[in-house]
VEXNUBA-219733 format. One line per 5 residues: number of its first residue (from 1); their letters; for each residue x negated, y, z of C-alpha. Coordinates in Angstrom, 3 decimals. Each point is the difference from the previous one (the first is absolute). Example, Ala and Ser with C-alpha at 12.3 -4.5 7.8 and 13.67 -1.06 7.14 Angstrom:
2
1> as> -12.300/-4.500/7.800; -1.370/3.440/-0.660
***
This chain:
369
1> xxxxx> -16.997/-2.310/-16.281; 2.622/-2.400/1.475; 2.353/-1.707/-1.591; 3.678/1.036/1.044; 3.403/-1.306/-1.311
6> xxxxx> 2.116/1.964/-2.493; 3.478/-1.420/0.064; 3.631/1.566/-0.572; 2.959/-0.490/2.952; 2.497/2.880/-0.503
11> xxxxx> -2.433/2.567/-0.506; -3.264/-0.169/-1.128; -2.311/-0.195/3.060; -4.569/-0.465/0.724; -1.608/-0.036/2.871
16> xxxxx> -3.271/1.209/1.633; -2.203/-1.557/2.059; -0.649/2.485/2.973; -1.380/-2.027/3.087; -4.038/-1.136/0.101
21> xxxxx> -0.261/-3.525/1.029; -2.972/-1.575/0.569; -1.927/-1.636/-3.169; 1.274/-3.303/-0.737; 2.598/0.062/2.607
26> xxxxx> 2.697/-1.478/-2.697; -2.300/-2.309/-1.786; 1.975/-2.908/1.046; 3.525/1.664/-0.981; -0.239/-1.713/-3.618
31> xxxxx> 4.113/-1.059/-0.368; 3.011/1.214/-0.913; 3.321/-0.664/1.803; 0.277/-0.963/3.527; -3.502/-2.133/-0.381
36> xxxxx> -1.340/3.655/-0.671; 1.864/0.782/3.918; -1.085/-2.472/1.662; -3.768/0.568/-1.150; 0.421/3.704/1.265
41> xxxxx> 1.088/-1.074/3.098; -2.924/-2.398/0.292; -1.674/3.481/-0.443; 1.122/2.177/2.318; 0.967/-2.473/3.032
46> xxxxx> -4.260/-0.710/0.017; -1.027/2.753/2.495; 3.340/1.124/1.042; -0.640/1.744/3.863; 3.055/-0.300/2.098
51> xxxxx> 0.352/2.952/1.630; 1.835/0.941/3.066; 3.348/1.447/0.344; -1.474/2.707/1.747; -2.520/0.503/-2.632
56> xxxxx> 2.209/0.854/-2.703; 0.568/3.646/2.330; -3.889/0.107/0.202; -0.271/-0.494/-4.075; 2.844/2.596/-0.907
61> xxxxx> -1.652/1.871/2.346; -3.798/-0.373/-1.894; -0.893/3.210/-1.590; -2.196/-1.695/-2.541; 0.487/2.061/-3.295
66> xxxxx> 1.526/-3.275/-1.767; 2.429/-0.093/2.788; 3.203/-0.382/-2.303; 2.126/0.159/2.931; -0.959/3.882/0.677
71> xxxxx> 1.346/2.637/-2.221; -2.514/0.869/-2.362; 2.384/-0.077/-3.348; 2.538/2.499/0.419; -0.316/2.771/2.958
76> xxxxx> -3.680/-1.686/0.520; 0.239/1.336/3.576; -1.409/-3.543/1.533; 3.769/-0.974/1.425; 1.737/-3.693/0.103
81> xxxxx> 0.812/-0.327/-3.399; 3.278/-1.318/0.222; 2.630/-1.200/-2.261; 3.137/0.543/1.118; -1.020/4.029/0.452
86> xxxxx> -2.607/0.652/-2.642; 1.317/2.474/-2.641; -2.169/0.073/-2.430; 0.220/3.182/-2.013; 1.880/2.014/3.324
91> xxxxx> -0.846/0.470/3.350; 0.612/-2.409/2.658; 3.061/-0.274/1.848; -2.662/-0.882/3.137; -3.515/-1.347/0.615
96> xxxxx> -1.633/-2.401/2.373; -3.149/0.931/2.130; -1.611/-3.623/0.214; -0.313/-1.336/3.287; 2.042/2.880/1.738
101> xxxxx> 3.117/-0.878/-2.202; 0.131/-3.898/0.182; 3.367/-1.676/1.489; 1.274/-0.417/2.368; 3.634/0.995/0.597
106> xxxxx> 1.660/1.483/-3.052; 3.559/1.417/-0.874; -0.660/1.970/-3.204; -2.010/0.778/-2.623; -3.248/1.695/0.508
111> xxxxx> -0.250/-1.426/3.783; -2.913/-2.694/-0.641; -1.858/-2.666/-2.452; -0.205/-3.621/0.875; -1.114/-3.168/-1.997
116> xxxxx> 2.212/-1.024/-2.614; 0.086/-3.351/-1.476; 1.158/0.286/-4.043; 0.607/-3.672/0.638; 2.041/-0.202/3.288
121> xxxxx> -2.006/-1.816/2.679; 2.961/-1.686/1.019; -0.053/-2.133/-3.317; -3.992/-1.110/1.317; 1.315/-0.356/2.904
126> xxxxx> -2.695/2.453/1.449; -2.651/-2.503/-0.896; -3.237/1.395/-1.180; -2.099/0.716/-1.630; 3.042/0.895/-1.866
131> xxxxx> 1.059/2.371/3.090; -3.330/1.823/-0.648; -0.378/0.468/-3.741; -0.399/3.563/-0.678; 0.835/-0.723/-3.224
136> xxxxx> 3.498/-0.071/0.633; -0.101/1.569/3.768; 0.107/4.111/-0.823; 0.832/2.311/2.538; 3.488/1.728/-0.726
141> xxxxx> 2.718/2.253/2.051; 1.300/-1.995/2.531; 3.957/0.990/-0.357; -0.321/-0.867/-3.825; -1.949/-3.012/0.708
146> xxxxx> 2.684/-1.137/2.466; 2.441/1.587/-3.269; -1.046/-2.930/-1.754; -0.462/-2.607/2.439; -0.757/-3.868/-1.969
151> xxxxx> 1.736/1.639/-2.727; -0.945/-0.524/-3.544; -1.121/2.700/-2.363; 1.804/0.181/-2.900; 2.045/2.266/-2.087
156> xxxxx> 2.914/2.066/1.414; 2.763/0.472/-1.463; 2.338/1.978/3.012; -2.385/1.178/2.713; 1.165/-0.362/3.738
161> xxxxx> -2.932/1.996/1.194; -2.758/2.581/-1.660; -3.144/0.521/2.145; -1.260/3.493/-0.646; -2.456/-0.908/-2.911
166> xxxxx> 2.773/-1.899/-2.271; -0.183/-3.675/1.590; 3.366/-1.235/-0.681; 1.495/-3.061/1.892; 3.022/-1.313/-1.276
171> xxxxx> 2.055/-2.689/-2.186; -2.184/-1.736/-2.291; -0.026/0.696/-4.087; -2.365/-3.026/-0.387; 1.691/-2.201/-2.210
176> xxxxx> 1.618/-3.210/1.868; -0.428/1.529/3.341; 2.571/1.718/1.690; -1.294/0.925/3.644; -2.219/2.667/1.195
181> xxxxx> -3.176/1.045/-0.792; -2.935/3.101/0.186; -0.957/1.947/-2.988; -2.873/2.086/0.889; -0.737/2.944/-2.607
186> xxxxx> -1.991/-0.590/-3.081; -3.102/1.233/0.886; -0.445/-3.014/2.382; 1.830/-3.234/-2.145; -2.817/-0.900/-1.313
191> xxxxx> -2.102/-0.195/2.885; 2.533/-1.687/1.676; 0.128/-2.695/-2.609; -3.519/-0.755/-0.139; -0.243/-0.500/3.589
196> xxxxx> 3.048/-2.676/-0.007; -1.655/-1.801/-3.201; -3.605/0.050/2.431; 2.157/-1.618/2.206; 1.793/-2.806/-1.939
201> xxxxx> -3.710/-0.243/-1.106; -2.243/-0.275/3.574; 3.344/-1.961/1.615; 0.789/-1.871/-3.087; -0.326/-3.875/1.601
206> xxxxx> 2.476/1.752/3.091; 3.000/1.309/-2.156; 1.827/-2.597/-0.135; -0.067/-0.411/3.761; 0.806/3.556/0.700
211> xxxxx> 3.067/-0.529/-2.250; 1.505/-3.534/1.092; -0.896/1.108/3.781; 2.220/3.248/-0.249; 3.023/-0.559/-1.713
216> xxxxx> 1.541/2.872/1.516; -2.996/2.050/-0.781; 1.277/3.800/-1.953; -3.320/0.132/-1.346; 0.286/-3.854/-1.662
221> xxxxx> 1.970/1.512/-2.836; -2.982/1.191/-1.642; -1.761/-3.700/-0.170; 1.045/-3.269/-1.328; -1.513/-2.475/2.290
226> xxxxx> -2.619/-1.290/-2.355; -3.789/0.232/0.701; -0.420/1.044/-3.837; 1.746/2.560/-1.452; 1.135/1.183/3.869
231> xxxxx> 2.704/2.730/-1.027; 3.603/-0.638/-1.011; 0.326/1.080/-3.584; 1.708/3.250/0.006; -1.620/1.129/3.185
236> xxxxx> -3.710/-0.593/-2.393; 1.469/1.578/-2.748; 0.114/2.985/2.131; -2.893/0.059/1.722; -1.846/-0.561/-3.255
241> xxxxx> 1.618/3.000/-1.591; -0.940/2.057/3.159; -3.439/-1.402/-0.364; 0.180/1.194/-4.176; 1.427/3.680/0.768
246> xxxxx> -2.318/0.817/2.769; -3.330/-0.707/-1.166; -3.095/-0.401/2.792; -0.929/3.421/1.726; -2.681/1.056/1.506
251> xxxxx> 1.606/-0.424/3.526; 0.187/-3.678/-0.935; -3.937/-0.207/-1.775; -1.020/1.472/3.802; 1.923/-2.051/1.987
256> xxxxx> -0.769/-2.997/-1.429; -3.638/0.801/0.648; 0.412/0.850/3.823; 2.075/-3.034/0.935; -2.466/-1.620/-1.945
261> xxxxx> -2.688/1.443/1.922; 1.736/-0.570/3.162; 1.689/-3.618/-0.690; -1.959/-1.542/-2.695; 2.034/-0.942/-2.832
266> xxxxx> 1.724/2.519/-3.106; 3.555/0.408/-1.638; -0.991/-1.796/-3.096; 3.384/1.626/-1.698; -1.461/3.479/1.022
271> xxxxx> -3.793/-0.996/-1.766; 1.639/-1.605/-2.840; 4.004/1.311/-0.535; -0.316/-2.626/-3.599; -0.079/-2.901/3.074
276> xxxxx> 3.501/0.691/1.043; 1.207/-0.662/-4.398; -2.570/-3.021/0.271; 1.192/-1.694/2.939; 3.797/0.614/-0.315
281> xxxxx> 0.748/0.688/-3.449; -2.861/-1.712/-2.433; 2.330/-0.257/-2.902; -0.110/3.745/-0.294; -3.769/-0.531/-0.093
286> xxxxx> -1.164/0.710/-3.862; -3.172/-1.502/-2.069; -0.969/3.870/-0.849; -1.050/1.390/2.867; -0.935/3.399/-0.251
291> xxxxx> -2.684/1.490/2.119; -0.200/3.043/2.968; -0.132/3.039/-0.528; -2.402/1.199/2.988; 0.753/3.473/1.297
296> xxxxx> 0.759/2.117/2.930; 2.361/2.528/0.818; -0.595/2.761/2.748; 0.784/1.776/2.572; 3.130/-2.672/0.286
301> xxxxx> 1.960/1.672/1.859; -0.579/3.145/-1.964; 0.234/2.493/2.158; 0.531/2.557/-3.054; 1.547/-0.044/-3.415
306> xxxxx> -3.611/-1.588/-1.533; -1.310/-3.246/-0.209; -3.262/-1.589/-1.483; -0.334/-3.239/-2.139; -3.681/-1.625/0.341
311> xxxxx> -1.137/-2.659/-2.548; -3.018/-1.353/-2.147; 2.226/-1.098/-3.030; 1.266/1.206/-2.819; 3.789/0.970/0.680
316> xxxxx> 2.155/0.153/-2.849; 2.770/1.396/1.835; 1.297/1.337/3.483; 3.915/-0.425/0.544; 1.886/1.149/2.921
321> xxxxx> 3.219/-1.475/1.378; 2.155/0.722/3.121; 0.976/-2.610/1.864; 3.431/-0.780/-1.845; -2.422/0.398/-3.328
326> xxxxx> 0.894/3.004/-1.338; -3.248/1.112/-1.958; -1.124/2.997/1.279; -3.356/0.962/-2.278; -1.984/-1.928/-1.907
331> xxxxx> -3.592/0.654/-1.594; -1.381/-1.458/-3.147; -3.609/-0.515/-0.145; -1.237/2.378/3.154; -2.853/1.212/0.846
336> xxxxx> -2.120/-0.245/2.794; -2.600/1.887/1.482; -2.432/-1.893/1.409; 2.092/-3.136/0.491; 3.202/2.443/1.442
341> xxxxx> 2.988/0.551/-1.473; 2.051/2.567/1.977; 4.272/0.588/-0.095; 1.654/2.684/1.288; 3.419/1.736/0.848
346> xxxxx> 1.569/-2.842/1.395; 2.586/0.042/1.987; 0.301/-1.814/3.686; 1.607/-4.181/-0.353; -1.771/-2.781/-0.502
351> xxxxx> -1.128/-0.965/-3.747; -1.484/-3.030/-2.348; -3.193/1.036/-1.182; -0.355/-2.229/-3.320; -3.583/-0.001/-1.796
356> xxxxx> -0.258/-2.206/-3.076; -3.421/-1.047/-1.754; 0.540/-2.381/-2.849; 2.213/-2.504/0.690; -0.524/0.245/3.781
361> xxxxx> 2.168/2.093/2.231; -0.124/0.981/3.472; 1.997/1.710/2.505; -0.203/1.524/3.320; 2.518/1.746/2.214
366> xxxx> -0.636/3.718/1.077; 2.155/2.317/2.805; -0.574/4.103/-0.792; 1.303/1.968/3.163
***
């Protein structure tokens, strides 16, 4: 097994490692702290591909099962997964037919998808291979894409504007800032917040030119002008709880392996969430390290009220949360059958499936429809 970190923040939180990178592609990430970052992006900047502008429609348009930019999570019917419409545990307020539905001219919701940058191109001034990362270049609804604009995301206090899956826009609740910002739902922070933290990671010897050459810049609130720790303090705090409450997803694991199929390099923070704690936060690193719990959780989405827990170790316990952590069952000692563990009678949302071995804990995220 791997080793993964066990720390305490607010609540008490483990990771799992989802994605498959290729043996020994990490070998040489041996620090902590930014050394740790810049090592990774020695990593992943090795056999980066710059694609075209026009190729990101041709790889959103790729119907390769890994395809994490097709909708094969939640209504599984093979649509643009996008962000700003997905609902996870209800139907959609609209889909998008890929090619057929790309912008464009757009005046509301539901009209067409285009090519969003989570960091605003303006701030790279369209330079790639930035302009081109699919890691942070998802295709979204146009009218909420133009919603947001270079805004930052962040947490809203008084929304302005709701697009029809619960992305607010409005005045900022991020402590010390006082403009505008994005929240997208949670189903998609954490995402989100791994992408910007592969960015300060790939781009970290450019931040602190994308910062002193756009004072004016919306989007600048969320950095600090330094080539190191990249984001401004509160605007890290955030993103690392985002990154903490939604854990890695399956959507995530596959899309890291098609861009990586397609462009050559990984998410490192989506292989290995304990990298984001490492790199930004090593003094909540421990000397106990406890160990993963390896398991796997399916059909996720459930389409039904039952899920299945797969594992070769001995579980001492199974503990369900919902998302604000309310425990919902626990189970002391199960049994499996043949390796399976099955639950049923839950109820559709999105829970924390918790499975603890020893001292080593484990948890993965699972949506029942």
């Amino acid at each position: 097994m791997k080793k993964i970190i066990s720390f305490i923040v607010t609540i008490c939180c483990s990771f799992t490692i989802f994605a498959q990178a290729p043996a020994n592609y990490y070998n040489s990430a041996t620090g902590t702290g930014y050394a740790l970052k810049s090592q990774l992006k020695t990593i992943i900047s090795a056999n980066h591909i710059d694609l075209t502008y026009g190729g990101l429609w041709d790889l959103y348009s790729d119907n390769a099962i890994k395809n994490g930019f097709r909708d094969k999570y939640y209504e599984n019917d093979n649509t643009i997964l996008d962000i700003y419409s997905e609902k996870p545990v209800a139907a959609d307020p609209y889909n998008y037919t890929v090619i057929m539905d790309q912008c464009g001219n757009y005046n509301s919701e539901g009209d067409c998808y285009n090519r969003e940058h989570l960091i605003p191109q303006s701030y790279f001034d369209q330079n790639s291979p930035m302009r081109t990362d699919a890691f942070h270049v998802w295709p979204t609804d146009g009218k909420v894409n133009g919603e947001r604009g270079n805004l930052p995301f962040g947490k809203v206090g008084s929304a302005s504007y709701t697009s029809q899956n619960g992305t607010k826009r409005g005045t900022s609740a991020v402590t010390g800032y006082s403009g505008t910002v994005v929240e997208p739902i949670d189903e998609f922070k954490g995402d989100i917040a791994r992408a910007y933290f592969y960015f300060a990671t790939r781009y970290e010897d450019f931040m602190d030119d994308f910062y002193t050459d756009h004072p004016n810049a919306e989007i600048r609130a969320m950095f600090d002008g330094s080539t190191n720790k990249v984001f401004s303090n509160n605007f890290l705090d955030m993103l690392y709880q985002w990154h903490l409450q939604d854990p890695v997803s399956m959507r995530e694991t596959n899309l890291n392996d098609f861009i990586y199929s397609e462009q050559g390099n990984r998410n490192p923070y989506i292989d290995n969430p304990q990298y984001v704690t490492a790199v930004w936060f090593p003094n909540l690193l421990t000397n106990t390290q406890a160990e993963l719990v390896e398991f796997n959780v399916y059909p996720n989405p459930a389409p039904k009220n039952t899920i299945y827990i797969s594992t070769k170790e001995k579980i001492d316990t199974i503990t369900i949360y919902s998302l604000e952590g309310k425990l919902i069952m626990k189970f002391s000692n199960p049994q499996f059958h043949d390796e399976v563990f099955t639950i049923n009678h839950l109820k559709s949302g999105t829970y924390i499936i918790k499975l603890k071995a020893g001292k080593n804990i484990t948890d993965k995220k699972v949506i029942v429809k």
